[in-house]
C-alpha positions, 0 to 999 in steps of 0.5 A, a space after each residue: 220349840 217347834 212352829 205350829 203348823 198352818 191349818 190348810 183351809 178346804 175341803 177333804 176328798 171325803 167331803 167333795 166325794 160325799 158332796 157330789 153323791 148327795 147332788 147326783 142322788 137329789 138330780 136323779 130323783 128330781 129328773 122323773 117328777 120334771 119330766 112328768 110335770 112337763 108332760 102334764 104341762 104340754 098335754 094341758 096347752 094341747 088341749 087347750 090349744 085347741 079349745 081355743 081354734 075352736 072357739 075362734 072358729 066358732 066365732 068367725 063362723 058368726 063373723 062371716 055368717 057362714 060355716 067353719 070346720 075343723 077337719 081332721 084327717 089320720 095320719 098313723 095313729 095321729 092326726 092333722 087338722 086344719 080351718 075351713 070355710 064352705 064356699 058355697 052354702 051348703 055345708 063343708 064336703 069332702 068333695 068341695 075340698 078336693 075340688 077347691 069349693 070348700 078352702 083352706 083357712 089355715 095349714 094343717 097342723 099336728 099337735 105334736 109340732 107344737 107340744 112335743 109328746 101330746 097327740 089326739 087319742 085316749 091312753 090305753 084302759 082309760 074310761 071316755 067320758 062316757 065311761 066307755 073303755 075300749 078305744 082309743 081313737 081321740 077324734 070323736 065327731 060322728 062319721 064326718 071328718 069334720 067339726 063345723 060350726 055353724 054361722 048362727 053359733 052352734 057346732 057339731 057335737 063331739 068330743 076330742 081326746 088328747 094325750 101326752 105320755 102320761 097325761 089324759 085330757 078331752 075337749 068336749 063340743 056342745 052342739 046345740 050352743 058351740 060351748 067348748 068344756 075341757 075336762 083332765 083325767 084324774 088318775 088318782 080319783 079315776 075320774 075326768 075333772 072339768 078345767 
């Protein structure tokens, strides 16, 4: 009579080699949904980032009963912005900044040092919140570079459009009262949202 042959335990090389096809394929379909959730999640902090330096602002303007202004300043097809305060009354200048009137209350910052992809401006074909198609320069506060918030709470109007690679979202400044409203840009309803 002949011994039985042990049964090896494991796994046969089809087994592995179907194993490790099955997690590649699962990865390499996850890896573009994560990486546009990331953008979408970066874009969103961006935006709301800044809604909150300008509502900080807005209350240190009260706080020391004089104006604060963010000035936003182009750099290539981006910009850079910084906290100011007016030093002598009149409103923030340009002038008054150059020559040391008007102070810095904070260095300038980009949002892409913070949230990587995210930068002010409108992606390409995307309506404004007006409605408007056309441009695409995100920083939109009148002719000033500056967005000042006045010591008895109101604010220059305007509005801030910042985007990631795939993800719209806009920073709305009421004037009259300083409140601050960030909105998303739906794609699928063609339409903003308010957040």
């Amino acid at each position: 009579m002949r011994p039985r042959p042990a049964f090896a335990s494991g796994y046969t090389l089809i087994e592995i080699l179907l194993a490790v096809s099955l997690a590649a394929t699962m990865a390499a379909m996850a890896v573009p949904l994560a990486s546009q959730s990331l953008d979408g999640l970066r874009a969103s902090a961006a935006a709301r980032h800044v809604a909150a330096r300008i509502a900080t602002a807005r209350l240190d303007a009260v706080r020391r009963s004089t104006t604060i202004a963010l000035r936003f300043e182009q750099t290539g097809d981006d910009y850079t912005f910084a906290l100011f305060v007016d030093g002598n009354g009149n409103g923030l200048r340009a002038a008054e900044v150059t020559r040391g009137i008007d102070r810095a209350l904070s260095a300038a910052e980009r949002l892409g040092h913070q949230f990587p992809g995210a930068a002010f401006g409108l992606l390409p074909g995307l309506p404004d919140l007006d409605g408007v198609v056309g441009s695409t320069d995100g920083v939109r506060i009148g002719a000033s570079s500056f967005l000042s918030l006045a010591p008895n709470g109101s604010a220059t109007s305007g509005t801030l459009y910042i985007r990631g690679r795939r993800s719209q979202y806009a920073v709305r400044v009421l004037g009259a009262t300083g409140r601050v409203r960030v909105f998303h840009y739906d794609t699928g309803a063609r339409r903003w949202i308010s957040r």
